[in-house]
C-alpha positions in Angstrom: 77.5 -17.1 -153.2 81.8 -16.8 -152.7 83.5 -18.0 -155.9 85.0 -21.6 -156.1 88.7 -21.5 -154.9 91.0 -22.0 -156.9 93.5 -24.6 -155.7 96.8 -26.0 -157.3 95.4 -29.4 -159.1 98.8 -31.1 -159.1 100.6 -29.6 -155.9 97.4 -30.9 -153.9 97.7 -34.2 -155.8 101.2 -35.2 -154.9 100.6 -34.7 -151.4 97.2 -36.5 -151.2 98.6 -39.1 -153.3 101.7 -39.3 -150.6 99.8 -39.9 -148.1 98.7 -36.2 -146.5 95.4 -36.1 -145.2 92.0 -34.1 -146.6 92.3 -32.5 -143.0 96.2 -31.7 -143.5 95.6 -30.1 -146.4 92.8 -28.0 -145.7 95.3 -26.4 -143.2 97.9 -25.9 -145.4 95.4 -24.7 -148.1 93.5 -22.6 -145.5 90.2 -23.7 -146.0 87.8 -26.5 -145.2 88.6 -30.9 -145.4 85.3 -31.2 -147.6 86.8 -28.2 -149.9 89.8 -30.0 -149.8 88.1 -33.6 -150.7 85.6 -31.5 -153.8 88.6 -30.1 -155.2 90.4 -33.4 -155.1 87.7 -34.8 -156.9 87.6 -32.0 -159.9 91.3 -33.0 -160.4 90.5 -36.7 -161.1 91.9 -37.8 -157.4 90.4 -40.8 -156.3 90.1 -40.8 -152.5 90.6 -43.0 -150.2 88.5 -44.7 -148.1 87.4 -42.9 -144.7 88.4 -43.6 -141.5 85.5 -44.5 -139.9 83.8 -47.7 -141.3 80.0 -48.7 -140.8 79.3 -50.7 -137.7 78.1 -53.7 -137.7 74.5 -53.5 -135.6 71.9 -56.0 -137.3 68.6 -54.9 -137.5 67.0 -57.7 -135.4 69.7 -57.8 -132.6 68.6 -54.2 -132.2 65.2 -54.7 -132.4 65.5 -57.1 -129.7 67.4 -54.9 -127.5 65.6 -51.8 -127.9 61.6 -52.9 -128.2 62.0 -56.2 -126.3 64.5 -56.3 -123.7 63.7 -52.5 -123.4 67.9 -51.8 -122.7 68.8 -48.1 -122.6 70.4 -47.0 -125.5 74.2 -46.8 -123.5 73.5 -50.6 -122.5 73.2 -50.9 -126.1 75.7 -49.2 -127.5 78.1 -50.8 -124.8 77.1 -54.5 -126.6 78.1 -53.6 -130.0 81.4 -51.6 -128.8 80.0 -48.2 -130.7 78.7 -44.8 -129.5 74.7 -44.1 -128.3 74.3 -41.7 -131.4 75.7 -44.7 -133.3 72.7 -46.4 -132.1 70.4 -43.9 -132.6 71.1 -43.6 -136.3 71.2 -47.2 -136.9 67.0 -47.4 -134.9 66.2 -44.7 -137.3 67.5 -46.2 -140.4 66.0 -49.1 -139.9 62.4 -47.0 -139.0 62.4 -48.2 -135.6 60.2 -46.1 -133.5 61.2 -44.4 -130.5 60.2 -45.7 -127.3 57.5 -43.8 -124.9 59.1 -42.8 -121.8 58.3 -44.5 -118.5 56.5 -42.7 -116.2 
């Protein structure tokens, strides 16, 4: 396993802190955002929130869609404004079964 690099703690900081992305810095710092975002974290940096929020897709709407009215999972996605794999992971999370395929 590679050793842990060592990055500069307070350098990093400052420039998180100032507003420089995890992504930014792990091209400055040559290396990964998810190093970047670790490292932050072992200096004490509290990060911010991501960009990408949860979507809002309730459980029975979906339900509805995908079991009853039978939509295709683009039809779906179109109705809540988010992506098919969006949609995918939301039926699984909520142990939604996938569908048999029509013949």
């Amino acid at each position: 396993m590679p050793a842990r690099r060592q990055l500069p703690c307070k350098e990093m900081s400052v420039h998180y802190a100032n507003g420089e992305s995890t992504i930014a810095l792990a091209r400055r710092y040559h290396c990964s955002p998810t190093t970047i975002a670790a490292a932050l974290r072992r200096c004490g940096a509290v990060l911010r929130r991501a960009r990408f929020r949860s979507a809002p897709v309730p459980e029975e709407a979906l339900r509805e869609l995908y079991l009853h009215q039978r939509l295709q999972v683009g039809q779906i996605a179109a109705h809540f404004g988010v992506s098919p794999s969006t949609i995918g992971n939301k039926r699984r999370a909520y142990g939604i079964a996938t569908r048999p395929r029509s013949m």
